[in-house]
N, C-alpha and C positions, 0 to 999 in steps of 0.2 A: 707715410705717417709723419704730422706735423713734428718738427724738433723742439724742444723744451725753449729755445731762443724764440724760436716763431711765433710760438703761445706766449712769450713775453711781450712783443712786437704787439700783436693784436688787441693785446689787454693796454698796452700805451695808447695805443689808435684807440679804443674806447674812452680809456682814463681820460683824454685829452678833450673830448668829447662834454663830460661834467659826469659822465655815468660810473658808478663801482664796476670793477673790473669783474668781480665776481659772479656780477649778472651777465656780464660779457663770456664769462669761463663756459656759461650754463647754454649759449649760442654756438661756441665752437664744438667743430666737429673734426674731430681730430683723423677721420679717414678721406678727407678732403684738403687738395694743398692747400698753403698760404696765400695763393691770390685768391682764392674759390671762397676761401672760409672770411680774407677781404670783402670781397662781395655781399658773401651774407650776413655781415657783420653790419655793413654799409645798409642794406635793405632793413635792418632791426632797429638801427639808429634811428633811420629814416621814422620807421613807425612809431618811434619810440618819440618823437618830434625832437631828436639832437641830431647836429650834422656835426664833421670836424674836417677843418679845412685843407686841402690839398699840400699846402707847404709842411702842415704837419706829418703829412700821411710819407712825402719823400724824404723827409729828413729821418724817420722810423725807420721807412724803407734802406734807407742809408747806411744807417746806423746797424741792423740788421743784415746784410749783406755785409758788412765789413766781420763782425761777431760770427757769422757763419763760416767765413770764409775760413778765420782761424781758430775755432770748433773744428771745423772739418780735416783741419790740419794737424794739429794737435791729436786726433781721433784715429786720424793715419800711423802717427809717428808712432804713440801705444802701443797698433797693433806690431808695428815693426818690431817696437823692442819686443814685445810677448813671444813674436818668432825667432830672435835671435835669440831670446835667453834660454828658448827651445834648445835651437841647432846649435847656439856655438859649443857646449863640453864636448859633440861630438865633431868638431872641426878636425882633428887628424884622422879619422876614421873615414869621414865623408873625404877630406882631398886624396886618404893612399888608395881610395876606390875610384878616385878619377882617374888617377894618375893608372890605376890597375887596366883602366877601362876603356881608355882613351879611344882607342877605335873603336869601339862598340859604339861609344856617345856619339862619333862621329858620322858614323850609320845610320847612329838613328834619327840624327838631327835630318839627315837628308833622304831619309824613306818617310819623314813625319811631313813633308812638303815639296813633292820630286820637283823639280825643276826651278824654285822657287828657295833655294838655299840662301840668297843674299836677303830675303825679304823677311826668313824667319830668323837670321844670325842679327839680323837690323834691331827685329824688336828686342833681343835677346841682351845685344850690346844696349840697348835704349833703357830698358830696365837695371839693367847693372849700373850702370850710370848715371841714374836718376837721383843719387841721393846726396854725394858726395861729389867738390868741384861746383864752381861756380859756371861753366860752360856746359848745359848740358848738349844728349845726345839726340835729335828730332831726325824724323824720318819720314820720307814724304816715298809711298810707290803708285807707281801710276803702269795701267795695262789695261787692257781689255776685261771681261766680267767672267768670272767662271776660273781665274787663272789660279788661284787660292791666295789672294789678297788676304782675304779677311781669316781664312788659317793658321798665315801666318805671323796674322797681327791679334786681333780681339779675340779668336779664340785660344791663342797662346796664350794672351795676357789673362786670359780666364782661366784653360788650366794650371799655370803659375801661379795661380793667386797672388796676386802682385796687388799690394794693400793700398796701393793710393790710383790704381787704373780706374779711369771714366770713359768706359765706350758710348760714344754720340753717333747715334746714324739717325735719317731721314734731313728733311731739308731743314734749315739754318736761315734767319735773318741774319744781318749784321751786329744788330743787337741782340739777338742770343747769343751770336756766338761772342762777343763781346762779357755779356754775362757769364756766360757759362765758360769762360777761360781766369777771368775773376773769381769766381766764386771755389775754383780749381786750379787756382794759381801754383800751389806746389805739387801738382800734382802729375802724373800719366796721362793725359787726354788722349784718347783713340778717335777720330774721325774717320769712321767707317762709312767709305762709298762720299767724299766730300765735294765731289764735282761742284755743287752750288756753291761753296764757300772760295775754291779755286777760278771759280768764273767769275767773280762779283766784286769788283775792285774794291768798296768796299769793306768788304769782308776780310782782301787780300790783304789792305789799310793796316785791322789791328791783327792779323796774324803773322806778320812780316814782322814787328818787331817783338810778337812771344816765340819766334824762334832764331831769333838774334838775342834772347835772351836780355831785354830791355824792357823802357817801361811803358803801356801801351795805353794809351786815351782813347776817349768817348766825346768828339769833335761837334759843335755845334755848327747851323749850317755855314757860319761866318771864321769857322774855323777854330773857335775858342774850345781849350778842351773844359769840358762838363764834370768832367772824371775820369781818374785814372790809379795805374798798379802796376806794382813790378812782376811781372810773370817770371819765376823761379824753375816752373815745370818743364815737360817734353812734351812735345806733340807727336803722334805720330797720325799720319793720313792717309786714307788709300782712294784712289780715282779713277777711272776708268780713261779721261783723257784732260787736260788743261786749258780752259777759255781764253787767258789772259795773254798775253800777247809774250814771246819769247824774251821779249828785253825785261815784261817786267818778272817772268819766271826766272831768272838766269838769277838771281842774287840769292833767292831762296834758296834753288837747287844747290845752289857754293856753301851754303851754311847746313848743310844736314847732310844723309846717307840718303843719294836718289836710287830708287830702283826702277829701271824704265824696264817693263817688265814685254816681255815680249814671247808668247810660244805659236810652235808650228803645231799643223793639227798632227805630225808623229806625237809630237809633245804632250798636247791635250789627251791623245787617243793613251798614252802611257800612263797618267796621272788619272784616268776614266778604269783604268785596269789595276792599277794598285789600291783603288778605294776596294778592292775585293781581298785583297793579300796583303794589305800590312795591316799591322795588330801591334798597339803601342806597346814598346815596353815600358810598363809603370816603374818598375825599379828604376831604371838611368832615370827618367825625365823626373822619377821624387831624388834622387843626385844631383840633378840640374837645378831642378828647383829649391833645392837646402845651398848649394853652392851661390847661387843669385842674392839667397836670407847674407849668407856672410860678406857677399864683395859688396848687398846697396850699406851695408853699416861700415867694415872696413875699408873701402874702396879698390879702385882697380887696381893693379898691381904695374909699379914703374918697369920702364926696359933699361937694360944694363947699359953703358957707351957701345961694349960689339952692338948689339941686338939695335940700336938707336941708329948705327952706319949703316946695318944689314938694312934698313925699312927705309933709308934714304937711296942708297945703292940701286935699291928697287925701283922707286920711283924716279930716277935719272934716266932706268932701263926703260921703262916705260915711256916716262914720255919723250925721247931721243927717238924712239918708233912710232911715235904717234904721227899723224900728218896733220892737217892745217882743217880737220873736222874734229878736232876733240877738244869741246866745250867743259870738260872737267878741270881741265889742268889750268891751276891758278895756288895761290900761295896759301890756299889752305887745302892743298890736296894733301901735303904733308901733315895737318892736322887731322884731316880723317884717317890717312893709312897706321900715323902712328896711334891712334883710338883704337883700329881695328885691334893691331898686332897687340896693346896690351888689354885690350878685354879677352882674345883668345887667350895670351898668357896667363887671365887669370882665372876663366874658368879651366882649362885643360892643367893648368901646372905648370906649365912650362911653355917653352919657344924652340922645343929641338925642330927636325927636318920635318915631322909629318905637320907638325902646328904653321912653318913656315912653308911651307906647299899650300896648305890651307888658306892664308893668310894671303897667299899671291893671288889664288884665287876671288877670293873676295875684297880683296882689297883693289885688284883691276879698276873694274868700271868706275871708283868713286877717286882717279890717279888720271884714266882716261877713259871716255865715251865714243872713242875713236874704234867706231868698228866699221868700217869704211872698205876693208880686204873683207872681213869676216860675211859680211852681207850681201856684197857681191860674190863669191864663191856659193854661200852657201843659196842663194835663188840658183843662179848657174847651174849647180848640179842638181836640182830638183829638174830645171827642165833646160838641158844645154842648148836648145833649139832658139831660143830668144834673141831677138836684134838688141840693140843697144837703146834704142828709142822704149820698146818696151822692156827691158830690164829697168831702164828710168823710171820709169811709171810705175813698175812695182816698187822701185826702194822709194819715191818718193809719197806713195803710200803707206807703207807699212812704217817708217819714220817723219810722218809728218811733215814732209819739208817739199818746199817747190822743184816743179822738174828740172830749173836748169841747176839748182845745187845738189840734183841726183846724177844731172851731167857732169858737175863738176867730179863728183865724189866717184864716180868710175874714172873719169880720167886720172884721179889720184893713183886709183890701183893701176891702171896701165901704167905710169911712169916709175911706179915702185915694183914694178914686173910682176904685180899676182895674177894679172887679165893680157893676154895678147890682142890688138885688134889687127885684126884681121883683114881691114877698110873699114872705111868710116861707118856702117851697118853693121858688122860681126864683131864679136869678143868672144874669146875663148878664155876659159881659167888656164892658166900656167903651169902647165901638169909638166915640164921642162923637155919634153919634145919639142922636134921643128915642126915649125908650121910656115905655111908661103902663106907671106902678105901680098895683097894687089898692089899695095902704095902703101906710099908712105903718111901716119897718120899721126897726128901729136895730140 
């Protein structure tokens, strides 16, 4: 349905024209967009023998698209407040029932998307965060199809009813997406299944700096920007795998929560058998949901100086064990892990022991990516019979990366003693038995 701005737009474009806008009113069809109802607007001039020239039509165009953008913003914020003047009298009722519930939430968070816990806490944190603070929280997961990407992101964000979410799937120019992050500037954007946008350097162009949280232009071919906006919002996107080349993905992955999302068919065959046994419970996730109304208007909740050493202490542990493949660790690993630990602190209550066990957990891979022991052990004991030539081969599939840095990335583990070789052909996991080697092999 046209918006009451659109119908002003259109009746400009005629006015400008010499015609009454009135006669114009009696053209529009209001079950038809703004470009369609252009067109036949365009077609009745025509007949009409008035034309109106193109500079006027993008300057309208303009002017419009700017009107809209904060219409729609404004339209958001409403609704926000209408939910908070809801929820907030009952703010101590809802936090002493989290505080009551806290394991139960924490169950259900992770029966509502089995194996897939970082990817639904992602958007969870992303919405919490979306309103308050100038830095927000963008979230990029990338895995194979079927993995419940879109669970749990766009259908979370749907049953949260989260007021300013724009789920975008199918394919994208550059200049839609260009538009349609303008026109949704402060807003929640979902890109569901975004492969074309993440392949299209392009595209990569103005999406690189709306989640650097900057200002993003519409570039002529000589370079000159045409136009541009400060993107405000979050992005969050799901992909099945990344076109662009590593160097130019690495700066993205550094500024958001990446989930490289990875299952084995146990995994699958496990999340194929709970779509028949779990049954949500409506009560926590409308607790969930009233709890997110109160932290996007008061914001996340600060960590104390302990709780600020405890989330660094961690991250020293972390990456002190990491070896020379973990492309996370950089100086804003400390900036996600500390995001983590206080959005959990502020939907759960608190940061005692179960919140930080949680917190370790998920805050891992976005501290290190370094799973280098983890992925060898765990092909190895699927099938211990493998040479090392073909253990390469598997992790340098199933991790995207060339065979000799699947070479390198076992010889890590042998040096860090998770893998024994056995000669230069056999590896064995480190199960801390002797084993006779042939030779000696570095």
């Amino acid at each position: 349905m046209l918006h009451a701005l659109e119908i002003e737009a259109l009746n400009d474009i005629v006015k400008s024209a010499g015609i009454d806008p009135k006669k114009g009113e009696r053209v529009i069809d209001l079950r038809l967009s703004f470009a369609e109802n252009k067109r036949v607007i365009r077609d009745w001039m025509k007949a009409e023998g008035k034309v109106t020239d193109l500079r006027t039509e993008i300057v309208v165009e303009k002017e419009l698209s700017s009107k809209m953008a904060k219409a729609l913003k404004e339209e958001v914020e409403a609704k926000e407040e209408e939910k908070y003047v809801a929820v907030s009298p009952r703010k101590k009722e809802i936090n002493d029932a989290i505080l009551k519930r806290q394991d139960e939430i924490m169950k259900e968070i992770i029966d509502y998307n089995p194996h897939m816990m970082n990817v639904t806490y992602s958007t969870l944190f992303a919405v919490m965060n979306g309103k308050n603070g100038k830095q927000k929280t963008n979230v990029i997961n990338m895995g194979k199809h079927g993995t419940g990407k879109s669970r749990g992101t766009s259908d979370l964000l749907t049953g949260l009813d989260i007021s300013d979410a724009v789920i975008i799937r199918g394919f994208m120019t550059p200049k839609k997406v260009y538009d349609t992050l303008k026109k949704h500037f402060a807003s929640t954007v979902c890109f569901d299944e975004a492969e074309n946008i993440m392949n299209d350097e392009m595209s990569m162009f103005i999406l690189r700096p709306a989640m650097f949280g900057g200002k993003v232009s519409w570039l002529s071919s000589k370079g000159e920007a045409l136009d541009e906006f400060d993107f405000t919002g979050t992005v969050i996107a799901n992909m099945n795998h990344f076109g662009v080349t590593e160097a130019a993905a690495a700066p993205l992955f550094d500024r958001c929560l990446f989930n490289n999302v990875n299952l084995d068919s146990h995994q699958i065959i496990e999340k194929i058998q709970s779509a028949n046994t779990y049954r949500k419970n409506e009560a926590l996730w409308t607790l969930i949901k009233e709890k997110i109304v109160l932290i996007r208007r008061e914001g996340v909740e600060e960590l104390t100086e302990a709780e600020e050493e405890y989330v660094m202490s961690f991250i020293v542990k972390i990456a002190n064990a990491s070896s020379v493949f973990n492309k996370s660790l950089s100086a804003r690993a400390r900036g996600r892990a500390l995001l983590v630990a206080r959005c959990l602190k502020s939907l759960f209550m608190s940061f005692d022991s179960k919140v930080k066990e949680l917190f370790e957990t998920i805050a891992k891979p976005y501290v290190s990516t370094d799973d280098a022991d983890d992925i060898c052990v765990k092909i190895l004991k699927a099938n211990p019979k493998l040479s090392r030539k073909e253990l390469a081969e598997i992790i340098s599939e199933q991790k995207s990366i060339s065979d000799r840095q699947a070479t390198r990335l076992i010889k890590a583990a042998i040096e860090r003693g998770v893998l024994i070789a056995l000669n230069r052909t056999t590896v064995l996991i480190n199960d801390g038995k002797p084993h006779e080697t042939t030779e000696v092999v570095s």
